[in-house]
N, C-alpha and C positions, 0 to 999 in steps of 0.2 A: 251700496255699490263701491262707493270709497273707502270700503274695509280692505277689501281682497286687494285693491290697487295696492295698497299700503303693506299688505303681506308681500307680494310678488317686487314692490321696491327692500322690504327689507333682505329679502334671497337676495337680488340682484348685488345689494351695500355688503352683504356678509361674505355672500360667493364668488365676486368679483368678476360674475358672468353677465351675458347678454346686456352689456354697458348702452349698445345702441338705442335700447329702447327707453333709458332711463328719462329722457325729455319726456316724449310721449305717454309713461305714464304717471307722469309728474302733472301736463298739461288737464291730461283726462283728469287725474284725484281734484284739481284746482276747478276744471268745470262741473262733476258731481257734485262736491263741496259747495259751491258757489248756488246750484238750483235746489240744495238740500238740507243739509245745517247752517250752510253761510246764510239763506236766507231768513230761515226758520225764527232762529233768534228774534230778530227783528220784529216779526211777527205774536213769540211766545211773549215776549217783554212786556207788547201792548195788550196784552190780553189776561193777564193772569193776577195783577193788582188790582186790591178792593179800588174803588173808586175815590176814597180818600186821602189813601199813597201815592196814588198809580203814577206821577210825576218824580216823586221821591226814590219811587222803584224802580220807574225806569231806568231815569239819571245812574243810581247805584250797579243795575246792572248793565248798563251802557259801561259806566268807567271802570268794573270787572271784568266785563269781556274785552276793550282794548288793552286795562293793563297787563292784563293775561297773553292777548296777541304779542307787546311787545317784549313781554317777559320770553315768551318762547320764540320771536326773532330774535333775541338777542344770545341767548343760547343755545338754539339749534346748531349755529355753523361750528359751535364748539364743541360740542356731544358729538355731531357729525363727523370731524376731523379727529374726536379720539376714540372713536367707538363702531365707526364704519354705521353700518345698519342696526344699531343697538335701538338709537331714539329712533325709528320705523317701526321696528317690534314694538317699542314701548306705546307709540301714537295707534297702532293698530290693536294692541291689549286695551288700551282705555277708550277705542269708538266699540270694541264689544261690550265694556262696561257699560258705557254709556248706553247705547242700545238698553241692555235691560232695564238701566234705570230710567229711561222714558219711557219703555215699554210697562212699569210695571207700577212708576213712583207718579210721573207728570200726569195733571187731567187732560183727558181732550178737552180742547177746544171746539173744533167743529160744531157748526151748526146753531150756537147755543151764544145769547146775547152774553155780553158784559156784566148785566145784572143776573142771569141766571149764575152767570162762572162765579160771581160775589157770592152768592147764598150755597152754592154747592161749597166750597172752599170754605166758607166759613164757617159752617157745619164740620167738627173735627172727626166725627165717623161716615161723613157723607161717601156714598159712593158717588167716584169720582169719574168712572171708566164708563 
């Protein structure tokens, strides 16, 4: 859902049109985001390390995903201010990326204990899907 948001603000940052709306779907991408991959994370983190790391794993991708978060506040309002809707296009190319690459790379999870997701995973041709 918070793809197209992300299309329709970059028209808006390139074309310099329909400015009114730009709160609004600024608001809307931050609550998709928020009941979608904001939370997801959270969720994949705890579930995807063998049970021997899974502290060790977490932590690490705990502190890549915020160093990541403040890597890109800190350079957003700069990309922003010289590029108008450039980083939009570029946040909306990389959640299609992304998209496939959970659709095609990550296991599910669903359904399925801790210790099955250990043995499927660690199985290097296990089907995962």
């Amino acid at each position: 859902m918070g793809d197209w948001i992300k299309k329709i603000l970059a028209v808006i940052f390139l074309t310099q049109a329909h400015q009114g709306l730009l709160l609004w779907l600024l608001v809307a991408y931050i609550a998709f985001f928020a009941f979608s991959q904001g939370s997801v994370i959270w969720v994949y983190l705890s579930e995807v390390f063998p049970n021997l790391v899974r502290a060790k794993g977490q932590s690490l991708g705990s502190f890549s995903h915020w160093f990541m978060n403040a890597l890109i506040s800190w350079a957003f309002p700069m990309m922003a201010a010289n590029s108008g809707g450039a980083p939009f296009v570029f946040f909306a190319a990389m959640t299609v990326v992304q998209f496939f690459v959970v659709l095609l790379v990550y296991p599910e999870t669903k359904g399925a204990s801790l210790e099955e997701l250990e043995r499927r995973m660690d199985r290097p041709h296990a089907a995962v899907h």
